[in-house]
N, C-alpha and C positions, 0 to 999 in steps of 0.2 A: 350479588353482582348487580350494580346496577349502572345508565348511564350518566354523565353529566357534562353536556357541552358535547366538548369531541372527546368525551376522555370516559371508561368506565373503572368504576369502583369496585373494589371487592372488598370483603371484613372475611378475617379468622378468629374464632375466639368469642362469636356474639352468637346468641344473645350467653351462651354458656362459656364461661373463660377457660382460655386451655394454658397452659403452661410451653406450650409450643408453639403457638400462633406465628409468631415470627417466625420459625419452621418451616412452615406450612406455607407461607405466603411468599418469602423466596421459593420455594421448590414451584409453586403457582407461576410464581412470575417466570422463572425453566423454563417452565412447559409452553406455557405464553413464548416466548422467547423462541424456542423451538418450533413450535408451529406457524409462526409467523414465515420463520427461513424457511419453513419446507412450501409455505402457500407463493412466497415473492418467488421461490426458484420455478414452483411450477407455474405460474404467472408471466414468468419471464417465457418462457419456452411459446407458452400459447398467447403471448401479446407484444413479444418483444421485449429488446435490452432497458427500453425506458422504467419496466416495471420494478427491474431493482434500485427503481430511487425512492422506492416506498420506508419508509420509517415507520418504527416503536420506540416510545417513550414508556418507563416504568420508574415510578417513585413507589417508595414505601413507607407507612410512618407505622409506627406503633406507641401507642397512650390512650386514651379513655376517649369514648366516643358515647353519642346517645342518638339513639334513631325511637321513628314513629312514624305514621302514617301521615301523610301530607297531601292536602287538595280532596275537597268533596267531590269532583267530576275525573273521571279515571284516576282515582284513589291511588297512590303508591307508598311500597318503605322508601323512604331516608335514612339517611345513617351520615351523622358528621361528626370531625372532629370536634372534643374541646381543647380551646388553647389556653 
């Protein structure tokens, strides 16, 4: 998982391929999905009605991707599509 912009990333199936990956990643995106509603509703209660105008957005893709380590100064994985 990692972030990028306002948005974060997650990969199923890396670096070891699973046969289920897509599987896996909707039932991920669920759960996501699920905790989101349960944090806006308690959000709402302790901040007001304005907090259920909070949004999630979820895309999925699945195809071949290549990640590594990027940047010598706080080093991190990447992980991108290829198109």
């Amino acid at each position: 998982l990692e972030t990028g912009g306002d948005c974060y990333v997650a990969v199923t199936g890396f670096p070891d391929p699973r046969i289920d990956h897509a599987v896996l990643m909707v039932r991920f995106a669920r759960h996501i999905l699920s905790k989101f509603e349960e944090l806006t509703k308690n959000l709402e209660v302790l901040l007001g009605l304005d907090t259920a105008d909070l949004s999630i957005r979820i895309g999925i893709h699945s195809g071949l991707v290549t990640a590594g380590v990027v940047h010598r100064e706080r080093a991190h994985f990447n992980c991108s599509v290829i198109q």
